[in-house]
N, CA, C and O of each residue as an XYZ file, in Angstrom:
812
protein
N       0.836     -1.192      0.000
C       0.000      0.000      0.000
C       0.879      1.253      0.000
O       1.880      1.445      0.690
N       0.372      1.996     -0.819
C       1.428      3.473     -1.209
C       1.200      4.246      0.306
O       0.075      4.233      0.808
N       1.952      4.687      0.761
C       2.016      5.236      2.196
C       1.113      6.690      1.928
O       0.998      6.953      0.731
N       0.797      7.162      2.385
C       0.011      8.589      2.334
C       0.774      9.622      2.766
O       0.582      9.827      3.964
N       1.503     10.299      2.310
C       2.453     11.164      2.402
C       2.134     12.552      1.529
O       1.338     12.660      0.596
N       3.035     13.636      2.140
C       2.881     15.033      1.190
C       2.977     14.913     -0.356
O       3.634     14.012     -0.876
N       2.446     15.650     -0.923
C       1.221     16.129     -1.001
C       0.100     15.039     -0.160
O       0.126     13.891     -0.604
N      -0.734     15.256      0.836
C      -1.870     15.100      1.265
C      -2.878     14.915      0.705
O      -3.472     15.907      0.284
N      -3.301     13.930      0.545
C      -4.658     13.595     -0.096
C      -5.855     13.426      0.691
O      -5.732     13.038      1.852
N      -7.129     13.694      0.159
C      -8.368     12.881      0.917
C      -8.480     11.753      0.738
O      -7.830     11.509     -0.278
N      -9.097     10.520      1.257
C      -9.320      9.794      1.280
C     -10.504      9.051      0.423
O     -11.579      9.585      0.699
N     -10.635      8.105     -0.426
C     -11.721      7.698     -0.709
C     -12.567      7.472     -0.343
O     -12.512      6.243     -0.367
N     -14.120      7.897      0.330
C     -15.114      7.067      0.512
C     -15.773      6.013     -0.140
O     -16.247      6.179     -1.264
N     -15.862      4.727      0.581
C     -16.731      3.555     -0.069
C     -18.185      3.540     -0.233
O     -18.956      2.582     -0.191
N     -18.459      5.045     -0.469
C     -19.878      5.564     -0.753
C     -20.124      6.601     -1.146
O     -19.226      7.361     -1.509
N     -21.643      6.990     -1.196
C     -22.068      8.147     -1.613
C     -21.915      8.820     -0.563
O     -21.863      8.120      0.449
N     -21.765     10.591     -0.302
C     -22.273     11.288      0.627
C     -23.646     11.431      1.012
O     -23.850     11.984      2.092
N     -24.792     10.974      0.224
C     -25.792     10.954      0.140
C     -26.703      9.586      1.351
O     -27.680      9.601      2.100
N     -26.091      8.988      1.102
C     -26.295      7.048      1.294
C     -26.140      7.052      2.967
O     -26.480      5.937      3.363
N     -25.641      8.148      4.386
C     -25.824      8.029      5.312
C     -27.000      8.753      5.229
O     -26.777      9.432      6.231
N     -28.002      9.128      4.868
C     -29.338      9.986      5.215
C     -30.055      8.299      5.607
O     -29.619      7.260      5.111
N     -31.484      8.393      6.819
C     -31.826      9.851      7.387
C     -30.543     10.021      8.722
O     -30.516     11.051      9.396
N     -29.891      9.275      8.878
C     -28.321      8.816      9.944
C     -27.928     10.598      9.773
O     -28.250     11.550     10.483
N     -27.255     10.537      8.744
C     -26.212     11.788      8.676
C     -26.983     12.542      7.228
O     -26.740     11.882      6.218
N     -27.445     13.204      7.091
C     -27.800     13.933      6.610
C     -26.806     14.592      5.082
O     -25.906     15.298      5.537
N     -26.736     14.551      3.471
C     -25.669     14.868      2.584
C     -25.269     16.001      3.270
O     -24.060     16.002      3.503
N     -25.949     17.079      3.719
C     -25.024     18.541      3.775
C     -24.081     18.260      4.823
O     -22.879     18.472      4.664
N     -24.689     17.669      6.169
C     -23.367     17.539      6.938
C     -22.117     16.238      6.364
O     -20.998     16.254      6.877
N     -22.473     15.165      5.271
C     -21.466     14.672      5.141
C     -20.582     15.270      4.124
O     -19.454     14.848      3.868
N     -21.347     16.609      3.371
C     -20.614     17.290      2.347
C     -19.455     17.991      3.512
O     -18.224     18.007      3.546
N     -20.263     18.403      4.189
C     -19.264     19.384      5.157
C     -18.332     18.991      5.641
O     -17.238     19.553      5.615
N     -18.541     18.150      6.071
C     -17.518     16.762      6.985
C     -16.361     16.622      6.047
O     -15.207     16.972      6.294
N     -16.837     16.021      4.845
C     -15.606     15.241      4.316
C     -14.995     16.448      3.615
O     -13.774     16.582      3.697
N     -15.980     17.678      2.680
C     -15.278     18.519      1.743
C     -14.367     19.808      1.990
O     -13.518     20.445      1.366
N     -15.375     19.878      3.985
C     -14.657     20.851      3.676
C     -14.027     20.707      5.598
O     -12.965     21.281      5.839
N     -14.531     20.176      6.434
C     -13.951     20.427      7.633
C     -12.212     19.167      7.274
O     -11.061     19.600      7.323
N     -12.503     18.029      7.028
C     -11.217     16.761      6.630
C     -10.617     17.318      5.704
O      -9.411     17.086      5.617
N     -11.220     18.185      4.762
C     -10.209     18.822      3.337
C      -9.549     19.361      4.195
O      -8.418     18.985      4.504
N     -10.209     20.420      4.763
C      -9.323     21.825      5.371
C      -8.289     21.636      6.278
O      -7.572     22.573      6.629
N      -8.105     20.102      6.832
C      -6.803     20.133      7.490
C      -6.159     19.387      6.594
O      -5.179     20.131      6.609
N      -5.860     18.579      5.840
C      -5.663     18.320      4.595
C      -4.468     19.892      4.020
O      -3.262     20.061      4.200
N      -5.304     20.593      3.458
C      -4.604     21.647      2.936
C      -3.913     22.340      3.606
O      -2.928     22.890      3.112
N      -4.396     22.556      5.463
C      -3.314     23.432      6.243
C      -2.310     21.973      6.564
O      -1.140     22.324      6.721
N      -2.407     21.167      6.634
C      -1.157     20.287      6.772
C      -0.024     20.764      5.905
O       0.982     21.294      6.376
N      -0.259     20.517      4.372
C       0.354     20.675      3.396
C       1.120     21.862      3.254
O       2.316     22.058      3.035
N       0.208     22.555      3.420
C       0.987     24.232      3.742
C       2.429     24.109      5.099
O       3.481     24.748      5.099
N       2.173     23.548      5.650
C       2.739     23.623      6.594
C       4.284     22.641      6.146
O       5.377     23.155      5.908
N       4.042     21.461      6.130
C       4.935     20.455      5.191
C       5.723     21.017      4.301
O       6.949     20.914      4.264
N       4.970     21.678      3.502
C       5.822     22.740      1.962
C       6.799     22.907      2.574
O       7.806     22.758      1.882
N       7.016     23.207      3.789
C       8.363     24.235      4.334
C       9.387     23.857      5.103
O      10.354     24.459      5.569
N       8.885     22.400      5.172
C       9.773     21.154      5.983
C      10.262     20.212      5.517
O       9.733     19.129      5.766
N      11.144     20.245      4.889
C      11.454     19.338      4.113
C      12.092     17.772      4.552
O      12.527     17.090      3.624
N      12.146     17.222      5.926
C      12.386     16.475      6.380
C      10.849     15.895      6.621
O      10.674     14.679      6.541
N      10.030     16.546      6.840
C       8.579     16.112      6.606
C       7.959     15.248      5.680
O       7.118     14.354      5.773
N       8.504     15.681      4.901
C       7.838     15.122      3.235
C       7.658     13.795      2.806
O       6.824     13.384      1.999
N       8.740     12.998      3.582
C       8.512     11.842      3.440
C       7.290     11.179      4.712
O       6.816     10.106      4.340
N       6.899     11.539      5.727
C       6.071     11.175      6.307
C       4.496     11.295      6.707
O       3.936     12.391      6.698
N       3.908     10.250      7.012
C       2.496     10.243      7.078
C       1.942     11.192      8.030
O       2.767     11.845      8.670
N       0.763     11.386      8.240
C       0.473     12.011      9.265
C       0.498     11.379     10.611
O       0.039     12.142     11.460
N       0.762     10.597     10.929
C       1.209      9.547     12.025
C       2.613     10.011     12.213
O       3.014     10.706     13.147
N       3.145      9.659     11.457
C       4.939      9.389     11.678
C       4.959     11.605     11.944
O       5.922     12.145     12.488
N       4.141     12.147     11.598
C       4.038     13.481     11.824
C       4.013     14.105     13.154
O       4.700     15.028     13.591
N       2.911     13.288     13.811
C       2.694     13.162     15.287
C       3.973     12.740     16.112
O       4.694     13.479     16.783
N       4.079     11.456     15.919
C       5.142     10.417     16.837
C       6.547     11.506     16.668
O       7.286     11.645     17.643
N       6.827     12.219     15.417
C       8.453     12.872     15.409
C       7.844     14.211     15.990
O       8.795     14.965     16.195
N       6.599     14.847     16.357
C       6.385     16.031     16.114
C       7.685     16.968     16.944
O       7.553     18.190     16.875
N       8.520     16.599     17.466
C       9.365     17.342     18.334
C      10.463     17.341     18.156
O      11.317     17.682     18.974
N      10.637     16.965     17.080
C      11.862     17.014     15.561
C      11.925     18.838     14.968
O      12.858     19.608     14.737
N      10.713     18.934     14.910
C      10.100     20.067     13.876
C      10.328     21.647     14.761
O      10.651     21.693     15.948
N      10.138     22.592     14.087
C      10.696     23.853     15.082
C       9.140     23.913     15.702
O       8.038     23.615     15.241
N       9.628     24.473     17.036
C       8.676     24.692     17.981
C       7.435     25.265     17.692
O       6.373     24.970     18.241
N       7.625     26.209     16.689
C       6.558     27.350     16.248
C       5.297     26.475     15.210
O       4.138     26.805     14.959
N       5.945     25.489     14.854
C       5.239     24.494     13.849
C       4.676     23.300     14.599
O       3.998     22.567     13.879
N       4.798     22.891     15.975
C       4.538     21.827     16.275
C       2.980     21.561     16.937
O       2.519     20.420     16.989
N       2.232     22.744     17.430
C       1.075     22.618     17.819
C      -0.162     22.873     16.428
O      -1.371     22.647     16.455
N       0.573     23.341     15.442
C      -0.416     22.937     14.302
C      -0.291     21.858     13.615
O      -1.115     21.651     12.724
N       0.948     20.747     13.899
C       1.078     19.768     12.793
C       0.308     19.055     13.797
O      -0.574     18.352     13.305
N       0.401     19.032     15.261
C      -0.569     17.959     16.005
C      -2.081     18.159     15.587
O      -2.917     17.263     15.465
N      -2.285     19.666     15.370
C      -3.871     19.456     15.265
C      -4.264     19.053     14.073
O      -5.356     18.495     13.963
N      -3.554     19.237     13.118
C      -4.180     19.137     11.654
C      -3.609     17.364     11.184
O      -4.399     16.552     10.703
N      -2.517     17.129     11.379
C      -2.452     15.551     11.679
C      -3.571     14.731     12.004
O      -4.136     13.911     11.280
N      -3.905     15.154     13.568
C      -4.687     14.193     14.194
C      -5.651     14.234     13.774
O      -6.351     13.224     13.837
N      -6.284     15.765     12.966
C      -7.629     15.730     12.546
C      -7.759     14.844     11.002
O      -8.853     14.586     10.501
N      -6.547     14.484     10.433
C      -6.528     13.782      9.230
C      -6.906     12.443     10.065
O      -7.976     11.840      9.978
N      -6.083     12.190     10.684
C      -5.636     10.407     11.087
C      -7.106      9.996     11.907
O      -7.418      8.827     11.678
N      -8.027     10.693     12.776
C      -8.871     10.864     13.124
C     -10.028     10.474     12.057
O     -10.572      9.384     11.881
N     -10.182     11.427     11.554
C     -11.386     11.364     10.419
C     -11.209     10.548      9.376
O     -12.057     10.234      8.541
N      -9.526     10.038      9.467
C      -9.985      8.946      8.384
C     -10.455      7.738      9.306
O     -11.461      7.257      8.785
N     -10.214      7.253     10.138
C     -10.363      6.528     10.975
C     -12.095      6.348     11.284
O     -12.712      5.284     11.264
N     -12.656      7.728     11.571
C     -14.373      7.314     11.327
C     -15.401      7.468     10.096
O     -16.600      7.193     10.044
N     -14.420      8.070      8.992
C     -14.871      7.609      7.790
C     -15.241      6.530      7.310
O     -16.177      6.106      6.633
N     -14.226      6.115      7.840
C     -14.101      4.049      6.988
C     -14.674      3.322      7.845
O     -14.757      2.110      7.645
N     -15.303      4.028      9.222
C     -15.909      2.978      9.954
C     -17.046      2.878     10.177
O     -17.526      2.140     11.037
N     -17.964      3.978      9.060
C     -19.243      4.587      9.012
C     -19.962      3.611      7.432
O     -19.313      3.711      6.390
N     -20.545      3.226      7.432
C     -20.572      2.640      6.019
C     -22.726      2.832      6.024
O     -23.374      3.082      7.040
N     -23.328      2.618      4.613
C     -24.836      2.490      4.921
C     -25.133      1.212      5.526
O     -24.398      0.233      5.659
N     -26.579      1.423      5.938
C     -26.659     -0.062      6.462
C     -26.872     -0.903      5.581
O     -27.180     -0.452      4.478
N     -26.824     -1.761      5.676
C     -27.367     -3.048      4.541
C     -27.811     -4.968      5.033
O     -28.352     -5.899      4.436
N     -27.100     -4.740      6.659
C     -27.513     -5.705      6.920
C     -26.828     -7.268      6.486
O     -27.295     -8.346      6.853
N     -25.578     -7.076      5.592
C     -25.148     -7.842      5.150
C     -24.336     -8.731      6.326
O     -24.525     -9.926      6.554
N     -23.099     -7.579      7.221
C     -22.587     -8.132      8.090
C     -23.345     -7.809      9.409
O     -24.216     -6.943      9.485
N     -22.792     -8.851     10.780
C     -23.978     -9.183     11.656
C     -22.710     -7.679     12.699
O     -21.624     -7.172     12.413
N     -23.566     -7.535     13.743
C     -22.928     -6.591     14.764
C     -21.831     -7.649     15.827
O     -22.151     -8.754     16.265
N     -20.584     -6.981     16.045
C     -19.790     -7.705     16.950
C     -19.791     -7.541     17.889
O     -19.498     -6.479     18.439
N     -20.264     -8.961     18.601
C     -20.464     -9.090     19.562
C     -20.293     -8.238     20.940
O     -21.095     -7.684     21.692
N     -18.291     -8.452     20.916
C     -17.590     -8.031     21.665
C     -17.788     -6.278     21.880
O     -17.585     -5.582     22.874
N     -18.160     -6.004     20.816
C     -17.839     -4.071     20.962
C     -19.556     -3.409     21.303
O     -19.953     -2.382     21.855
N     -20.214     -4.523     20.693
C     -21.759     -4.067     21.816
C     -22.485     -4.597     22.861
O     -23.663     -4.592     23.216
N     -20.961     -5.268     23.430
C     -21.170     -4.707     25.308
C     -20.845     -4.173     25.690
O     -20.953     -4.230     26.915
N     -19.891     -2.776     24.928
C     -19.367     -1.324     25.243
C     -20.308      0.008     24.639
O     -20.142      1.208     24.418
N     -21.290     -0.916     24.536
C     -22.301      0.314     23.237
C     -22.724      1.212     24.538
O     -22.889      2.417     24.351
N     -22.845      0.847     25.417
C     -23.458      1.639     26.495
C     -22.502      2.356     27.397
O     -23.015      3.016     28.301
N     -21.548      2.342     27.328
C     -20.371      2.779     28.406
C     -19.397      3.569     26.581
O     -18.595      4.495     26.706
N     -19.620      3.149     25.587
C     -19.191      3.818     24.611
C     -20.035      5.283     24.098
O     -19.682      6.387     23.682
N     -21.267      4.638     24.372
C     -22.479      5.936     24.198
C     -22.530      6.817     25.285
O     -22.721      7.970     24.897
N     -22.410      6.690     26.748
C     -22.244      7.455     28.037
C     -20.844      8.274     27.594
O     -20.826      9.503     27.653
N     -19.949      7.690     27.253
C     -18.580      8.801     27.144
C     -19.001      9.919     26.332
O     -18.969     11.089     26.714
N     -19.551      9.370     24.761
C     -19.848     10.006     23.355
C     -20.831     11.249     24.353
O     -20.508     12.437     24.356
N     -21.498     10.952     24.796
C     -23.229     11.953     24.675
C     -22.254     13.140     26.017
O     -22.542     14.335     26.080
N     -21.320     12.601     26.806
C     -20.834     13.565     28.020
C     -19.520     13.761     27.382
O     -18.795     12.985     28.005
N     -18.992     14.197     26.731
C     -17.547     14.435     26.305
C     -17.463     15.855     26.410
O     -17.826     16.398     25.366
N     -17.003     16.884     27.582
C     -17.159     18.196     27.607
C     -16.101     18.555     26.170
O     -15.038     18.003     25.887
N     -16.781     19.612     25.458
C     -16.003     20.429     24.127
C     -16.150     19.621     23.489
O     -17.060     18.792     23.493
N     -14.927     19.762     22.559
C     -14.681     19.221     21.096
C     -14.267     17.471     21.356
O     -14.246     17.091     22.526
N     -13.997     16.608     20.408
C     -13.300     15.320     20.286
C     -13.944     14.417     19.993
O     -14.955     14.659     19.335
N     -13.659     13.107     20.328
C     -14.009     11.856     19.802
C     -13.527     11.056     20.908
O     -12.776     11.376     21.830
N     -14.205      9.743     20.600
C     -14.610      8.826     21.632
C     -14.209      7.015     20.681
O     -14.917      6.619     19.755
N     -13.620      6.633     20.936
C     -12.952      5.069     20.321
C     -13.141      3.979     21.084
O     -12.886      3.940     22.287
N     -13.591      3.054     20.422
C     -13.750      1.877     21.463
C     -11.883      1.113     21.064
O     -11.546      1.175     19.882
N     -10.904      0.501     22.038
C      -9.409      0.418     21.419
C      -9.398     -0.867     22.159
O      -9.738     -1.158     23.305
N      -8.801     -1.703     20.953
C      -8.510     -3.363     21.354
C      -6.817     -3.292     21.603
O      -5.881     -3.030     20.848
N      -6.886     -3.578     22.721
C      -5.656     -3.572     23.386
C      -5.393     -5.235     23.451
O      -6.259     -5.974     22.983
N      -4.205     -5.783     24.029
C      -3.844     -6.965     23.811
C      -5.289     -8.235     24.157
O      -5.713     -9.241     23.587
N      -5.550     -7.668     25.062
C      -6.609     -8.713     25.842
C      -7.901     -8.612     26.066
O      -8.670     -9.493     26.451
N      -8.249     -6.829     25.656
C      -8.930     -6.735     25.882
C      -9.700     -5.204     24.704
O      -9.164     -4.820     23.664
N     -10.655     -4.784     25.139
C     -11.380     -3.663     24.954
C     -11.764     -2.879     25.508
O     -12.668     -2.980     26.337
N     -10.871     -1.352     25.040
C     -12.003     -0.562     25.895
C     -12.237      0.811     25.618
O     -11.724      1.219     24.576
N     -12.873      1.608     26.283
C     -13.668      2.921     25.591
C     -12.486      3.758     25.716
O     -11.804      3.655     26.736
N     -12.185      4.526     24.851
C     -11.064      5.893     25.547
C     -11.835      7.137     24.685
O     -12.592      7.064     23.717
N     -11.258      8.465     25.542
C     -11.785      9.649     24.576
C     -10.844     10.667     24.295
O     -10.017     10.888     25.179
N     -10.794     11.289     23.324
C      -9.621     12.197     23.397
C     -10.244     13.938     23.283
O     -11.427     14.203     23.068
N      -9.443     14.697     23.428
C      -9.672     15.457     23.267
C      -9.503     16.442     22.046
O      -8.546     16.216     21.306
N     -10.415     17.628     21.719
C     -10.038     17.781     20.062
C      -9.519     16.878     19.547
O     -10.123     15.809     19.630
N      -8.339     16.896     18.880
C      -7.454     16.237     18.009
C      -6.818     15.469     18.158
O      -6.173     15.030     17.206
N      -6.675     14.857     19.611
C      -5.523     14.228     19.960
C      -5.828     12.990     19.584
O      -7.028     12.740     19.471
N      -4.672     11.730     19.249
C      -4.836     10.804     19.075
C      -4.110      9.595     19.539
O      -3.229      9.723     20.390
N      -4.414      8.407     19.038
C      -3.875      6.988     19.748
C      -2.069      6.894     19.232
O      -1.500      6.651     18.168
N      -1.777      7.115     20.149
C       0.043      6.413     19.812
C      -0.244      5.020     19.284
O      -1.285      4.466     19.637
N       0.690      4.352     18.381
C       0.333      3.641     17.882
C       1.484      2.475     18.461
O       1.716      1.539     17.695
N       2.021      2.498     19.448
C       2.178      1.423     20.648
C       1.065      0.962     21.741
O       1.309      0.157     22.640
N      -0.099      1.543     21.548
C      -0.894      1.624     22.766
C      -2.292      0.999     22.291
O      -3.345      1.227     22.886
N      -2.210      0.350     21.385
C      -3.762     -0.973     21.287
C      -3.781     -0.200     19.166
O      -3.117      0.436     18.348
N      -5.208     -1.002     19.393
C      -6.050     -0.391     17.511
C      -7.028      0.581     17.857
O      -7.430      0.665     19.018
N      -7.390      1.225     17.069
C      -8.872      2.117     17.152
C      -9.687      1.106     16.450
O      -9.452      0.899     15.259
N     -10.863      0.284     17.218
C     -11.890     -0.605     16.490
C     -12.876      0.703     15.692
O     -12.809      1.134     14.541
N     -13.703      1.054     16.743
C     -14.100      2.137     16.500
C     -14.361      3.867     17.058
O     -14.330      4.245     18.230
N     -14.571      4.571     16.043
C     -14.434      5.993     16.514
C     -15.458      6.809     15.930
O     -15.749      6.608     14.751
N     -16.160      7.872     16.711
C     -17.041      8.450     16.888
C     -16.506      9.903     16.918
O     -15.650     10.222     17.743
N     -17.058     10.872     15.931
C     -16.213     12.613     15.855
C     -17.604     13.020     16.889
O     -18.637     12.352     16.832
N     -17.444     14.221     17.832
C     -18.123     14.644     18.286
C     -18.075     15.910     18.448
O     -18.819     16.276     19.358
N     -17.399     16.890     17.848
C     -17.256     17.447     17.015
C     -18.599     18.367     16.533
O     -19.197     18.047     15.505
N     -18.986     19.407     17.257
C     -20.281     19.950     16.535
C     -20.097     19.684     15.145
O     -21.136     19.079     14.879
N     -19.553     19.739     14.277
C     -19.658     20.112     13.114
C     -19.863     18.376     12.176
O     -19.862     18.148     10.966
N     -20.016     17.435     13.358
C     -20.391     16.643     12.495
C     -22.091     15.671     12.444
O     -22.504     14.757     11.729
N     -22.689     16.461     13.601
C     -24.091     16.484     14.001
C     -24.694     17.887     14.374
O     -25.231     17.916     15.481
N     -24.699     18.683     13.881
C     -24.982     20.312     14.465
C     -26.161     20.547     13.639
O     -27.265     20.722     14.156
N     -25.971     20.561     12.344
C     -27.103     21.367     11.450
C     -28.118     20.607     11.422
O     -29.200     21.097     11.097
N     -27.988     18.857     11.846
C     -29.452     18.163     11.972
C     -29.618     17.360     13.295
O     -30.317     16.347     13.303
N     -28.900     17.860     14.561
C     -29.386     17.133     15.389
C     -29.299     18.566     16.720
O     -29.678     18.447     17.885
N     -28.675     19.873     16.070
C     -28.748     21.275     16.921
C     -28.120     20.433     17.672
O     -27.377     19.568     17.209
N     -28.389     20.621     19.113
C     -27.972     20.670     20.550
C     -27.735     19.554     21.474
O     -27.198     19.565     22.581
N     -28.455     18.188     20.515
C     -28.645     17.071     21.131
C     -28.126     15.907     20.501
O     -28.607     14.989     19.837
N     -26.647     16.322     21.039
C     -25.453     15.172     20.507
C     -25.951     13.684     20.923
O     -25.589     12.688     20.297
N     -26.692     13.645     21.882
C     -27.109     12.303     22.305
C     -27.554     11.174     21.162
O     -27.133     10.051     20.883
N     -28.599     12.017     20.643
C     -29.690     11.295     19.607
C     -28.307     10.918     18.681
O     -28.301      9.718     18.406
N     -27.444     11.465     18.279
C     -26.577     12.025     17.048
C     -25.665     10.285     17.406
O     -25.555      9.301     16.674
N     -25.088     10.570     19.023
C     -24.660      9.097     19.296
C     -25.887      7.991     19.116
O     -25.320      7.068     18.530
N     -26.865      7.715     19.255
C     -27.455      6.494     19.095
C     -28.109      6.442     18.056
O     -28.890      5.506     17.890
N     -27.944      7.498     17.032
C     -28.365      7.092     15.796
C     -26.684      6.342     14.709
O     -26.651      5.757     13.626
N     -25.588      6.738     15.649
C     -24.357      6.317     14.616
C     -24.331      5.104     14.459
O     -23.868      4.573     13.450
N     -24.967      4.306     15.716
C     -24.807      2.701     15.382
C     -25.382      2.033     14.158
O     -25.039      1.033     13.529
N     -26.543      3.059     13.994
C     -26.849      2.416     12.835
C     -26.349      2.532     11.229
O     -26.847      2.224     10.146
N     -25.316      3.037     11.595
C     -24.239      3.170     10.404
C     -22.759      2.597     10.756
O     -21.837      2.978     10.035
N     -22.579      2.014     11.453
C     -21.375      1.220     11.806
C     -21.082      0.474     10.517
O     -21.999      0.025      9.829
N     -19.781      0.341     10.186
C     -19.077     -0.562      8.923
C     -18.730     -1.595     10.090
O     -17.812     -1.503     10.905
N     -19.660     -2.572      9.975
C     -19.028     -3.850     11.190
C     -18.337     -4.853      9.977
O     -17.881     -5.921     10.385
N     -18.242     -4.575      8.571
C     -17.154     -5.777      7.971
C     -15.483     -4.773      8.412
O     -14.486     -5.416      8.742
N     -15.434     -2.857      8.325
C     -14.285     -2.595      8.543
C     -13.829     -3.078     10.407
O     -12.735     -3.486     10.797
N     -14.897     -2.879     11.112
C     -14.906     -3.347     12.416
C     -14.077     -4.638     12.640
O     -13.013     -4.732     13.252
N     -14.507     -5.233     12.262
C     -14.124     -6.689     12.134
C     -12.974     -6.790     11.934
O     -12.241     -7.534     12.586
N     -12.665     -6.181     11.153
C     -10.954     -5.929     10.215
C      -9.829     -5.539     10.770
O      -8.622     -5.734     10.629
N     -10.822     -4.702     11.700
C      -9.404     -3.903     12.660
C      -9.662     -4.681     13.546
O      -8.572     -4.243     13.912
N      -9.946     -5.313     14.200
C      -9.711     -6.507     15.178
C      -9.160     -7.351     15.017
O      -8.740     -8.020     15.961
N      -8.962     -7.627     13.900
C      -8.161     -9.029     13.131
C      -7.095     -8.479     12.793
O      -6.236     -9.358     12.868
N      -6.575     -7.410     12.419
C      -5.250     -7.128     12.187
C      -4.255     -7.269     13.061
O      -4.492     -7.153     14.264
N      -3.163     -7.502     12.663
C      -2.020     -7.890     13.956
C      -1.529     -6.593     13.713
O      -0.760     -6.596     14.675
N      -1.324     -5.307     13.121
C      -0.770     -3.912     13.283
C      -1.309     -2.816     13.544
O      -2.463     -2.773     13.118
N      -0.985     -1.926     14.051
C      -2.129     -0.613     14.594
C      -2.793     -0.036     13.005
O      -2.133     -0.041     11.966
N      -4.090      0.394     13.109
C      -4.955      1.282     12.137
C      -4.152      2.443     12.043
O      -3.809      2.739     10.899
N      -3.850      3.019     12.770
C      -3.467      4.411     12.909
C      -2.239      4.864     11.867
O      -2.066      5.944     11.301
N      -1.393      3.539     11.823
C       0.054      3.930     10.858
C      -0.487      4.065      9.579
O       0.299      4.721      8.895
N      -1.580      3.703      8.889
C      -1.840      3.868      7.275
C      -1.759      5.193      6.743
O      -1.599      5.475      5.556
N      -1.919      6.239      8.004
C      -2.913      7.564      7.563
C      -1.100      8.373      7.565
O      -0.955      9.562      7.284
């Protein structure tokens, strides 16, 4: 797999923007993917242009060296990084329903202690259910921050994030969490459980 490196790309979706309605609504997935995931996308890049020891690395390997880089540059490559490595991460784990694959087991006996974090997460961030050697479990981060990739997989991840339930669910992130299940990609679910290497290094 070609590593994802500068120039910065978006990511493919395995769908329409259209195809999460009545779940996610096209305008907020236009927003989501075109222009809030573009837009760190492009301030990454900007930023990279001028680093040339950068260039060869992902937005991961961006994070993990970030203290390589001059000081003045290092609290925007964390945010705009994590917001890449992040959002690709609940892109691919959002799929329509279809009913084809069944729900796993293991990660919805955290649906409820995964949904309590999601609906109370003071501010900005996201909420991951992370398969660690033995086990599973809920973590949340804040804004941007993300999983070191010594420290378990991201199974799954949830943006919470006004801007990715705001214009159709206003004020009540709650509903916004218990309507996402019903867009879970449980064949990518599955996938990242079965992998023997962290999710996080692709991005």
């Amino acid at each position: 797999m070609k590593k994802n490196i500068y120039p910065f790309e978006k990511m493919e979706l395995g769908y329409n923007l259209n195809e999460m309605t009545p779940y996610i609504e096209k305008e907020i997935m236009d927003l989501h993917y075109n222009k809030h995931y573009n837009g760190y996308i492009v301030a990454l890049n900007a930023i990279v242009e001028k680093l040339s020891k950068a260039q060869s690395m992902t937005a991961t390997e961006l994070i993990e060296n970030v203290e390589s880089f001059p000081k003045n540059s290092q609290k925007d490559i964390l945010f705009n990084a994590g917001g890449i490595v992040n959002h690709e991460l609940f892109l691919s784990n959002i799929a329509p329903p279809n009913g084809k694959v069944s729900e796993n087991a293991e990660v919805m006996k955290l649906r409820d202690e995964f949904s309590a974090c999601a609906k109370k997460l003071q501010g900005s961030g996201w909420v991951a259910i992370v398969s660690y050697a033995t086990e599973l479990r809920v973590i949340s981060f804040a804004n941007h921050e993300t999983l070191p990739c010594d420290c378990g997989k991201v199974v799954l991840m949830i943006d919470v994030w006004e801007h990715a339930y705001y214009l159709q669910y206003k004020n009540d992130r709650a509903k916004f969490v218990d309507e996402f299940f019903s867009i879970i990609n449980w064949e990518e679910v599955n996938k990242r459980i079965d992998a023997k290497n962290c999710n996080c290094c692709k991005s």
